[in-house]
PASEBA-1860 file (N, C-alpha, C; in nm, 3 decimals):
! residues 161
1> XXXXXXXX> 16.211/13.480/11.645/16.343/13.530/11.681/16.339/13.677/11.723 ~ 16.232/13.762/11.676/16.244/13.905/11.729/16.120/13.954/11.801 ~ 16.083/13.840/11.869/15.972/13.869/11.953/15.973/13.793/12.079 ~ 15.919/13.833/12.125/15.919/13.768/12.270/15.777/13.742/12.311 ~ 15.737/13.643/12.365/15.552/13.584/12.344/15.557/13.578/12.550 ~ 15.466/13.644/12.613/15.448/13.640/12.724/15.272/13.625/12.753 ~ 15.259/13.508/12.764/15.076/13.428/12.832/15.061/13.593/12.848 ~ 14.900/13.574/12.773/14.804/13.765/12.830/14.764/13.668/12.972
9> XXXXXXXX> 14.756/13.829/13.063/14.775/13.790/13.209/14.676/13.915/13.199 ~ 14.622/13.936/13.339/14.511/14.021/13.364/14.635/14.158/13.382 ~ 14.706/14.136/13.389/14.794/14.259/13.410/14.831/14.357/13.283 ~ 14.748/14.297/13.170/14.802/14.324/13.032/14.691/14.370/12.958 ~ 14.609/14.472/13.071/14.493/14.528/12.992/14.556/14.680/12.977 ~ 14.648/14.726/13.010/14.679/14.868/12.929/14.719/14.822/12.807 ~ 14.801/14.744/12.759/14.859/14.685/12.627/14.761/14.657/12.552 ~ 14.651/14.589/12.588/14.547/14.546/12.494/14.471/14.701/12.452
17> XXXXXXXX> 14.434/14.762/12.540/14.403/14.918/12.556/14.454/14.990/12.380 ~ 14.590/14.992/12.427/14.648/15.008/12.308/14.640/14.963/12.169 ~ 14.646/14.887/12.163/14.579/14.754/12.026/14.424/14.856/12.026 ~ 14.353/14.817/12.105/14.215/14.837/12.037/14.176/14.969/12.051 ~ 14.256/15.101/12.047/14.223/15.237/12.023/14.304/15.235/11.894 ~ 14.340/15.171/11.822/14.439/15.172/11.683/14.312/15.152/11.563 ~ 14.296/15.222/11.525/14.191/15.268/11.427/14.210/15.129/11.273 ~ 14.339/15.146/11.272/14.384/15.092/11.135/14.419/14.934/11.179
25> XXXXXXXX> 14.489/14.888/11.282/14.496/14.777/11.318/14.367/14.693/11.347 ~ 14.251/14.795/11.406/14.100/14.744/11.431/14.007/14.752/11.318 ~ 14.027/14.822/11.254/13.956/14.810/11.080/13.970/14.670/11.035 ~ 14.046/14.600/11.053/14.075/14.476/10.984/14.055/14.352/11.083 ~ 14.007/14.347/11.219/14.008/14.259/11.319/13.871/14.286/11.412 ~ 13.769/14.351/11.330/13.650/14.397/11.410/13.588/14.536/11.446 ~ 13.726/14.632/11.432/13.635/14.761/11.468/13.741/14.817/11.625 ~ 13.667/14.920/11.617/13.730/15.011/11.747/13.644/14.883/11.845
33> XXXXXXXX> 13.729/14.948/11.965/13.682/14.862/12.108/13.661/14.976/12.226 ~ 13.514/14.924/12.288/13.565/15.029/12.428/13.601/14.929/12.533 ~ 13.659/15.031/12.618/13.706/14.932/12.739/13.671/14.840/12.831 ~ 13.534/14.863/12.828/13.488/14.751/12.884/13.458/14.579/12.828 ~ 13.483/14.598/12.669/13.484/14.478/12.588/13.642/14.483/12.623 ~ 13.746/14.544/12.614/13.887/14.529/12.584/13.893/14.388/12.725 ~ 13.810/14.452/12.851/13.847/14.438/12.984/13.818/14.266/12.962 ~ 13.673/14.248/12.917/13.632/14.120/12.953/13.674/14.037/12.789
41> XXXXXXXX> 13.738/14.093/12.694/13.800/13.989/12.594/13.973/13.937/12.712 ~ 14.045/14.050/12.752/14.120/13.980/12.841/14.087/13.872/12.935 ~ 14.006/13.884/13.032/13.958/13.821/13.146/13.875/13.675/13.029 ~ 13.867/13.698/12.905/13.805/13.531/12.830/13.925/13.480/12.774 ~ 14.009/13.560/12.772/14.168/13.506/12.735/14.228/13.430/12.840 ~ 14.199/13.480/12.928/14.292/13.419/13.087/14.224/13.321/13.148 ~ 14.105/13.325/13.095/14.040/13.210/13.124/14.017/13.107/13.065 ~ 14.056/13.121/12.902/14.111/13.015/12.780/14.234/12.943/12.840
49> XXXXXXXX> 14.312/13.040/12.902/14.438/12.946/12.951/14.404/12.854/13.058 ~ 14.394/12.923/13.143/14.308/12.816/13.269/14.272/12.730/13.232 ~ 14.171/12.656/13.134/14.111/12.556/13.091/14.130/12.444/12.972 ~ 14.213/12.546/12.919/14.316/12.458/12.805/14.452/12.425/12.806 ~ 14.524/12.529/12.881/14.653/12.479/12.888/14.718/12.547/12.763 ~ 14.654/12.623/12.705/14.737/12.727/12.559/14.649/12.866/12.527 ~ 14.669/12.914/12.476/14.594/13.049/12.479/14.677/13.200/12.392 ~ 14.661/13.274/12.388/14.723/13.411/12.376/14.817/13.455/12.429
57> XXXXXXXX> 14.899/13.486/12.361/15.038/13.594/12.389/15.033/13.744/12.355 ~ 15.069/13.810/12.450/15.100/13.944/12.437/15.261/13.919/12.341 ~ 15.258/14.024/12.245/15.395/14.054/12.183/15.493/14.120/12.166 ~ 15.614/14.108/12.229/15.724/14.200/12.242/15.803/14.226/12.153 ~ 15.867/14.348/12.100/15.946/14.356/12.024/16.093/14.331/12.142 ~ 16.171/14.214/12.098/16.270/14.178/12.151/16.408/14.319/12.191 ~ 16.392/14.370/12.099/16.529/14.454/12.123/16.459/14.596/12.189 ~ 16.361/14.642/12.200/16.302/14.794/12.246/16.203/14.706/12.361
65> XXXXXXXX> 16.195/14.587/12.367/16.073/14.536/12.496/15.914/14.592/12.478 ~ 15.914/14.684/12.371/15.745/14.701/12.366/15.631/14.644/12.298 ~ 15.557/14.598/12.332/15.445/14.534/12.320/15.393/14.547/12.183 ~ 15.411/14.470/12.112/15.415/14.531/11.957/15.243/14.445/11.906 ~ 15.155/14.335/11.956/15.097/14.253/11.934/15.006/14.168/12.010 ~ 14.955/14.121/11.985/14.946/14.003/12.023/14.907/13.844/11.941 ~ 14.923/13.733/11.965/14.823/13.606/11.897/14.835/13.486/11.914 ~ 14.832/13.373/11.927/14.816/13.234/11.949/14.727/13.158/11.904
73> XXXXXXXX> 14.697/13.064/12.042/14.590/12.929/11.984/14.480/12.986/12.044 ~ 14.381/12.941/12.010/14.233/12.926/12.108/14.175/12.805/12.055 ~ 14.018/12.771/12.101/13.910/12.714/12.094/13.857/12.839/12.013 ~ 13.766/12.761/11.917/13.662/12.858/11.914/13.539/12.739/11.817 ~ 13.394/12.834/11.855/13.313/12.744/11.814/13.232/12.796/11.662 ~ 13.235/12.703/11.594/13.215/12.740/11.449/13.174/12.618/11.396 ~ 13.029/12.705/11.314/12.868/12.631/11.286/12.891/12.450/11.402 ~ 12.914/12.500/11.514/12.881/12.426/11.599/12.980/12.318/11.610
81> XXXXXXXX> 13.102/12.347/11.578/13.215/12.238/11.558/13.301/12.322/11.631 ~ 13.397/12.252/11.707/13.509/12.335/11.825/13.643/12.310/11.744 ~ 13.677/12.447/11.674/13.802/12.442/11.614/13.936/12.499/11.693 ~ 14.033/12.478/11.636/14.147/12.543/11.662/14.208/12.649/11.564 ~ 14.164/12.757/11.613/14.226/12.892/11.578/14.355/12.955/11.558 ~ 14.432/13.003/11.480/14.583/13.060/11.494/14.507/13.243/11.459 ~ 14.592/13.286/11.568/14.565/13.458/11.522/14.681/13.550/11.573 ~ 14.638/13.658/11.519/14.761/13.740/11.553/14.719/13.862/11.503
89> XXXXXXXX> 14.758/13.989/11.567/14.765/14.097/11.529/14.870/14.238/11.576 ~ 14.894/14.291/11.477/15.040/14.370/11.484/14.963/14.543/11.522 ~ 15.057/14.638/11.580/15.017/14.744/11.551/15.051/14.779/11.420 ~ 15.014/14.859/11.369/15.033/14.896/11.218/15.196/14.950/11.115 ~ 15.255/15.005/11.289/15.396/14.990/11.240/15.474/14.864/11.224 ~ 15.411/14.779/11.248/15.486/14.625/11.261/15.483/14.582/11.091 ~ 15.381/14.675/11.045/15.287/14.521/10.931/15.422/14.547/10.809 ~ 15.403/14.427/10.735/15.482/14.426/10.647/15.700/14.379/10.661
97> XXXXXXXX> 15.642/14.327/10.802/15.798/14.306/10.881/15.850/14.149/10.855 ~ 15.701/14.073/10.878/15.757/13.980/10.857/15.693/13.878/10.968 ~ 15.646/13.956/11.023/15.628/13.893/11.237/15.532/13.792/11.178 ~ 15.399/13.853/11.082/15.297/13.805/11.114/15.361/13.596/11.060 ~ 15.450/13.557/10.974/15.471/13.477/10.935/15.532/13.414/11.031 ~ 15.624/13.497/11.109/15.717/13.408/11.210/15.619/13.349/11.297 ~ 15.540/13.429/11.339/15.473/13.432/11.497/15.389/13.277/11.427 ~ 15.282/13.321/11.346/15.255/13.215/11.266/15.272/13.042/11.246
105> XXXXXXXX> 15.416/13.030/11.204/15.476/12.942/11.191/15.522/12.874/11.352 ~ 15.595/12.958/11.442/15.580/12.887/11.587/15.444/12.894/11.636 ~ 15.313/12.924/11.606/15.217/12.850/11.665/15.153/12.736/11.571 ~ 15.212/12.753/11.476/15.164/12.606/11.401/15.264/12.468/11.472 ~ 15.352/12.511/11.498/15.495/12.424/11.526/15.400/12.387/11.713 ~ 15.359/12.475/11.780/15.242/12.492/11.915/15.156/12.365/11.873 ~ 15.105/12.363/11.749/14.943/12.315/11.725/14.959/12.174/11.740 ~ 15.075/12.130/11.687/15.108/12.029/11.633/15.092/11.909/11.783
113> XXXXXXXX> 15.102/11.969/11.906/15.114/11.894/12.026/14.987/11.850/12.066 ~ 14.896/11.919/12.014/14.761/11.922/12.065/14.678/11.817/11.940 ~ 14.708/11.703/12.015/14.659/11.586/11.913/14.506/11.558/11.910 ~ 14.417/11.639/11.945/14.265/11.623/11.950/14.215/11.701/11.848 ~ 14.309/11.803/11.773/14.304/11.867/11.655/14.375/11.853/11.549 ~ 14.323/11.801/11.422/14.339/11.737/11.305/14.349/11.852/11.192 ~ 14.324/12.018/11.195/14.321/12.093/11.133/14.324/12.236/11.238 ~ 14.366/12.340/11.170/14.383/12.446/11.213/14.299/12.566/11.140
121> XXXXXXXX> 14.228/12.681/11.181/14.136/12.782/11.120/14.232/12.882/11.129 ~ 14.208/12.955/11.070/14.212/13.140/11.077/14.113/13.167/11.032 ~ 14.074/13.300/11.080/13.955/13.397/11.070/14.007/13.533/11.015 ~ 14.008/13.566/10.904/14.041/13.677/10.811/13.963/13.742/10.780 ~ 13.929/13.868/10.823/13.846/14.016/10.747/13.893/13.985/10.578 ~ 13.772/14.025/10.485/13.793/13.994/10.326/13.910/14.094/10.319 ~ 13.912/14.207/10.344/13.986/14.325/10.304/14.136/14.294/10.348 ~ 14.172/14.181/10.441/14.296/14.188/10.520/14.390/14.110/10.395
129> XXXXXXXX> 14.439/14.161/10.305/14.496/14.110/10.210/14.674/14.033/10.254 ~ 14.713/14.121/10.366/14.863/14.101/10.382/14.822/13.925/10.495 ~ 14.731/13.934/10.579/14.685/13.820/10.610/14.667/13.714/10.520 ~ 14.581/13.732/10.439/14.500/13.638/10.369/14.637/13.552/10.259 ~ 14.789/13.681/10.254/14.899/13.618/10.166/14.945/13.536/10.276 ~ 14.963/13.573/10.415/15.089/13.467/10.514/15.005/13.373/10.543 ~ 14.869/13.386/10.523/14.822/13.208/10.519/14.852/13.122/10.412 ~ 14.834/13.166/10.323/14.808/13.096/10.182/14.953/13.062/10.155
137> XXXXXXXX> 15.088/13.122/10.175/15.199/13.067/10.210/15.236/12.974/10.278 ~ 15.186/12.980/10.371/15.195/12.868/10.527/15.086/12.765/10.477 ~ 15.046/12.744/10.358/14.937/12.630/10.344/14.852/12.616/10.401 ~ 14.753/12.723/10.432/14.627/12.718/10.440/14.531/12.733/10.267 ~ 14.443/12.670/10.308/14.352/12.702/10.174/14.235/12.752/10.253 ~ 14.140/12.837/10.110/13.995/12.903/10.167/13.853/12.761/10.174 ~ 13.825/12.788/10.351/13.768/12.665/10.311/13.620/12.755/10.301 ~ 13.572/12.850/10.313/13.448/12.894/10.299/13.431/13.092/10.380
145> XXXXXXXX> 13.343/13.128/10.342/13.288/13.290/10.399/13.206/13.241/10.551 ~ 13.224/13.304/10.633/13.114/13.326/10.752/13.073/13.404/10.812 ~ 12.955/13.450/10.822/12.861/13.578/10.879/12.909/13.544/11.046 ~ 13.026/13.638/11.063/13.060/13.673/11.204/12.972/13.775/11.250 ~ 12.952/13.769/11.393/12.887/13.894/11.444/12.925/14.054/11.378 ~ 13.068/14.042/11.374/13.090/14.204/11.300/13.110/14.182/11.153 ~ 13.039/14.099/11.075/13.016/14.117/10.946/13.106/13.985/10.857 ~ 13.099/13.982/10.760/13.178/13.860/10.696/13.299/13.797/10.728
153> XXXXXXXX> 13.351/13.698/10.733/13.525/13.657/10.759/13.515/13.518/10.673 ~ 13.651/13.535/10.627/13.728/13.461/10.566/13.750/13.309/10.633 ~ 13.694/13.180/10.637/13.755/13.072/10.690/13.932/13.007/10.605 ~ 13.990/13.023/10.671/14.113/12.928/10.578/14.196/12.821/10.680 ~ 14.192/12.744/10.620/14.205/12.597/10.698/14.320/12.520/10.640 ~ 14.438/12.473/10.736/14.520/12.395/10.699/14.510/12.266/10.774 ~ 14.483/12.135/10.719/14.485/12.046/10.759/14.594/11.975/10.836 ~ 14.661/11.974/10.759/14.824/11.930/10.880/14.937/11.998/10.883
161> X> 14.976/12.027/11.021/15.029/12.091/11.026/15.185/12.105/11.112
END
């Protein structure tokens, strides 16, 4: 209700820009970014859509129009099994609002169409505690730890959804 979700489009690399010079928002989602990863994580986003038909949203704060986010569905491949992902991330003035649950909940309400997937992942930094509560609300459970490229993450998995 207080966001507005617009497909990431190649036009939406200053916004992402933003997100990943945020020190405190990137502590918990991987780390600082330089621009040339910012450039080609967009251009693997836009090309998730192309090929799936669902993908990432840039996030608006509805009443000021600024880009407060982003998160959605993806693919992703894990210990060699092609899951379905829910993610999301706020700038740091957002956290604690509420978004991360809303946004959340309409891409679970998303997931539900996509009948070739029987369960849903998130990928949680250990430290991301305000995460690790709006899953465990929304009925996810911890299904295991995984050595990601930038260091440990959290698997939590809700089966139906």
């Amino acid at each position: 209700d207080r966001l507005r979700a617009v497909r990431l489009r190649s036009g939406h690399l200053a916004a992402l820009r933003r997100f990943h010079e945020s020190e405190p928002m990137m502590r918990l989602i991987g780390g600082m970014r330089e621009a040339e990863w910012t450039a080609e994580y967009l251009a693997n986003h836009v090309l998730h859509w192309e090929r799936h038909g669902f993908g990432f949203y840039l996030l608006h704060d509805r009443a000021t129009g600024e880009a407060t986010g982003l998160g959605g569905l993806r693919t992703m491949y894990l210990d060699g099994v092609t899951e379905l992902e829910v993610g999301y991330a706020f700038l740091p003035e957002r956290w604690g609002l509420g978004l991360a649950t809303e946004v959340t909940t309409a891409f679970l309400g998303m997931a539900r169409e996509l009948a070739e997937f029987t369960s849903v992942v998130a990928v949680i930094h250990p430290d991301n505690a305000g995460s690790i509560r709006v899953v465990e609300r929304l009925g996810f459970e911890l299904d295991r730890s995984y050595e990601h490229e930038q260091g440990v993450r959290l698997i939590y998995r809700r089966e139906r959804f």
